[in-house]
C-alpha positions in Angstrom: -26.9 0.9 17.9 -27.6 3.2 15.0 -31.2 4.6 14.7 -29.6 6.6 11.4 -28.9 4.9 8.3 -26.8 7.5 7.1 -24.6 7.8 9.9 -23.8 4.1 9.6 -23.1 3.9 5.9 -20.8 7.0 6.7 -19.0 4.8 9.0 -18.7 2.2 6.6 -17.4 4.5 4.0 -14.8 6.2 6.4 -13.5 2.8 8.0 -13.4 1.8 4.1 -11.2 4.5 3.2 -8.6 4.2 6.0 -8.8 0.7 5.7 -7.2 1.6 2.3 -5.0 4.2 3.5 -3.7 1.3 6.2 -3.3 -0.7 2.9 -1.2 1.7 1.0 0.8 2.5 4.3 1.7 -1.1 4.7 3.3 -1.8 1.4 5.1 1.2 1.8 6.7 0.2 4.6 7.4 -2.9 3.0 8.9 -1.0 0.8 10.8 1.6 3.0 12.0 -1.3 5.4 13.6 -2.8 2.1 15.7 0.7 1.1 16.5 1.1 4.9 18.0 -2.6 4.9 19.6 -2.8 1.4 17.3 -5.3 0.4 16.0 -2.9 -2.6 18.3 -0.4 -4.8 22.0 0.7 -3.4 20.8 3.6 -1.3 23.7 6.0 0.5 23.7 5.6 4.3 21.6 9.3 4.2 18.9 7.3 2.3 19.1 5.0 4.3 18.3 6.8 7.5 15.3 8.4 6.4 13.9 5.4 4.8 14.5 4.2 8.8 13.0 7.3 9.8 10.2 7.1 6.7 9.3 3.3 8.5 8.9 4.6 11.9 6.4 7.4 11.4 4.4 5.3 9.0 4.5 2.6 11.8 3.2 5.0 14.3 0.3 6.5 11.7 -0.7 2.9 10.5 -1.0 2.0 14.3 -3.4 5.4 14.8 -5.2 4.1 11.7 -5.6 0.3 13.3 -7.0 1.6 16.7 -9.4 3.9 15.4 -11.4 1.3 12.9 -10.7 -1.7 15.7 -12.9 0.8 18.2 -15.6 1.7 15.6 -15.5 -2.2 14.5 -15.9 -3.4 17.6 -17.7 -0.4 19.8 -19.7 1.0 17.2 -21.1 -1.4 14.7 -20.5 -4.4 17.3 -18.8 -7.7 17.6 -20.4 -10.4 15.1 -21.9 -13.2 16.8 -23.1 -14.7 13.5 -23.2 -13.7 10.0 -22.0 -14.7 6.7 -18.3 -16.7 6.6 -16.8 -12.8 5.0 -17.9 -11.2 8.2 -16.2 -13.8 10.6 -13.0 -14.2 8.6 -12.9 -10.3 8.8 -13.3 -10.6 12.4 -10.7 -13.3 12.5 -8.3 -11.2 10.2 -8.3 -8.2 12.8 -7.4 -9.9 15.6 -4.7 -11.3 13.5 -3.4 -8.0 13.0 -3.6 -6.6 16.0 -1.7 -9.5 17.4 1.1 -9.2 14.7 1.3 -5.5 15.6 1.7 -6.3 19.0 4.0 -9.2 18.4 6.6 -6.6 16.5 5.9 -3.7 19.3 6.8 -6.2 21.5 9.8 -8.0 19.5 11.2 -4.3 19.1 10.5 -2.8 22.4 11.3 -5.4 24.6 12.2 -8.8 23.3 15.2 -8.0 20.8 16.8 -10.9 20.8 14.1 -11.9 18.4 15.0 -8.8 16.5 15.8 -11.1 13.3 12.2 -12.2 13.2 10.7 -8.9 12.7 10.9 -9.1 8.8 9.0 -12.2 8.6 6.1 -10.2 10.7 6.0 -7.5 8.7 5.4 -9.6 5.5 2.5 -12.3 7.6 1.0 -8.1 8.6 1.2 -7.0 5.5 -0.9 -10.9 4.0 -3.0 -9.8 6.8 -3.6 -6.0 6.4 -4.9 -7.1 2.9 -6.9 -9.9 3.5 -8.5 -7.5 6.2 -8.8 -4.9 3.1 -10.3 -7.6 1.1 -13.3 -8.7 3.5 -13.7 -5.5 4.4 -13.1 -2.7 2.3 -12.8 -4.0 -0.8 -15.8 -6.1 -0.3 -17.7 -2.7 0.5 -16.2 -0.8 -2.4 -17.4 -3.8 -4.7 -20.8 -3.9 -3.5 -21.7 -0.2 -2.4 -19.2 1.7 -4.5 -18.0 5.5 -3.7 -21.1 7.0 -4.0 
């Protein structure tokens, strides 16, 4: 697909980077989900609210995020059909995700009676967005570095 190396280890690097930026997102909604609950601190109500409001919009970017490196993952360098064991769990993991993300879309959207299973979700994406990060980004970062 690429005739340009360049142009492909610049995809790498930017998929590696909002692969991290997923990562970070992620634990803060874990973490904004918790204030917004009263699972962490003794927040007022006002706090509350925008760590409800905090949740949403970082749901909605970390869902821009996943979309854009699933196309160049799966458009642009290519499904794996072989390769090491690190490329096919990575391949694996993804799916996982998008499934989970799905699964709570779906949960909050249109099955709510399920509504009481959505924390569980968020933890099993969260294992997943960084076991993703780990065969993917942090493997690159290991091996190629920022340069």
């Amino acid at each position: 697909m690429f005739r340009n190396a360049g142009a492909l280890e610049l995809t790498f690097f930017g998929k590696s980077i909002l692969a991290t930026v997923l990562l970070v997102l992620a634990a803060m909604q874990v973490l904004a989900i918790g204030v917004a609950r009263g699972w962490i601190g003794n927040a007022s109500p006002n706090i509350r609210t925008q760590a409800t409001k905090l949740h949403h919009f970082q749901g909605y970017a970390g869902l821009m995020i996943i979309l854009f490196v699933a196309y160049n993952c799966v458009f642009v360098l290519g499904l794996p059909k072989t390769g090491p064991v690190r490329v096919i769990a990575h391949a694996l993991l993804g799916v996982t995700v998008l499934l989970l993300v799905m699964g709570k879309i779906m949960i909050v959207r249109v099955f709510t009676h399920y509504y009481t299973r959505l924390p569980l979700l968020g933890v099993l994406l969260l294992a997943a967005v960084t076991a993703l990060w780990i065969t993917g980004a942090g493997w690159y970062f290991l091996n190629q570095g920022f340069s």
